[in-house]
MIZASE-76477 format. One record per residue (C-alpha): residue in one letter; x, y, z. Coordinates in steps of 0.02 Angstrom, whole numbers, padded with zeros to 5 digits, always signed. Example, Ala and Ser with C-alpha at 12.3 -4.5 7.8 and 13.67 -1.06 7.14 Angstrom:
<rs>
A+00615-00225+00390/S+00684-00053+00357/
</rs>
This chain:
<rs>
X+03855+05015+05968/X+03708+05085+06069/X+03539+05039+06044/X+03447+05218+06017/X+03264+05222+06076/X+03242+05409+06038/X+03301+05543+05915/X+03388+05610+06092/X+03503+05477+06091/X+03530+05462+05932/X+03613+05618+05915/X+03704+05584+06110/X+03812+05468+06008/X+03815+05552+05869/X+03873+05695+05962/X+04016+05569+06054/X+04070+05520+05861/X+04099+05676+05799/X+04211+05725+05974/X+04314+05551+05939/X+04320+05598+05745/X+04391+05767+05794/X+04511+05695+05897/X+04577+05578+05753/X+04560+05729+05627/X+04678+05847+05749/X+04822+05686+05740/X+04799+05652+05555/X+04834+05832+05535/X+04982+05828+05643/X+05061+05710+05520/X+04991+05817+05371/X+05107+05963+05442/X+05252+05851+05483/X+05225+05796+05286/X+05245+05993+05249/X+05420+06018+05365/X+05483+05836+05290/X+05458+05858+05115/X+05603+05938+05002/X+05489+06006+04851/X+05349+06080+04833/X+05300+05964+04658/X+05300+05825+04803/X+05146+05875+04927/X+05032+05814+04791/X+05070+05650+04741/X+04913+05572+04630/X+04986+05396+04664/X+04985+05401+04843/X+04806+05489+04845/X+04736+05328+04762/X+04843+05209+04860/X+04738+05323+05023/X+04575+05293+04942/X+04598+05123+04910/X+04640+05055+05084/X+04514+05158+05137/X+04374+05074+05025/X+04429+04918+05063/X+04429+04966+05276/X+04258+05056+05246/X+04194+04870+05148/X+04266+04800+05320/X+04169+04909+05442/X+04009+04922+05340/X+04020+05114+05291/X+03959+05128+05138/X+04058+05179+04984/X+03957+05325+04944/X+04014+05401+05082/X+04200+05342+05115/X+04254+05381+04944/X+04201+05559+04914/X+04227+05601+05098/X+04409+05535+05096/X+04430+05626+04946/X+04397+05802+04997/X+04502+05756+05164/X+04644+05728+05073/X+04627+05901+04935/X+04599+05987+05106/X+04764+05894+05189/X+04861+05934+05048/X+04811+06140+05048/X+04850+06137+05223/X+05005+06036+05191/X+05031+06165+05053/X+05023+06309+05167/X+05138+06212+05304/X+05272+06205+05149/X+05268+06365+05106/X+05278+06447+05255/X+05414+06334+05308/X+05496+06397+05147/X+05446+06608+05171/X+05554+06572+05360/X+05695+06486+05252/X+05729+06622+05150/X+05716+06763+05252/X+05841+06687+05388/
</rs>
């Protein structure tokens, strides 16, 4: 961690974060598609017991680092409903290409 002396750098490495956090994003989602190719039924992109297994580690990882709960929980939370309507789209699309060959 930098120290900050000004609102300038401040949002330098805030700025830097949110590059490295789109980064990570872009490879989570990579994985999030791969779900969509992998998976054989549609009833199985959502799957409520894996979404709290997700949170879970995450709270406890977020405890860890020192990110406050506030913000891991709800934040993880509309990650995943917004992994899972791309991973949605991935599915279906996969299965629109299935039927027409």
């Amino acid at each position: 961690m930098v120290k900050c002396n000004t609102m300038a750098d401040v949002r330098r490495e805030i700025d830097r974060i949110d590059r490295e956090l789109v980064k990570l994003l872009a490879e989570r989602q990579t994985y999030i598609e791969q779900a969509g190719i992998i998976k054989g039924e549609r009833t199985a992109v959502r799957d409520e017991a894996r979404i709290e297994d997700v949170v879970q580690k995450v709270l406890a990882e977020a405890e860890r680092a020192g990110l406050s709960p506030a913000i891991a929980e709800p934040l993880w939370r509309l990650l995943i409903e917004k992994s899972i309507e791309h991973e949605f789209e991935i599915f279906d699309g996969r299965k629109k290409k299935e039927a027409s060959a």
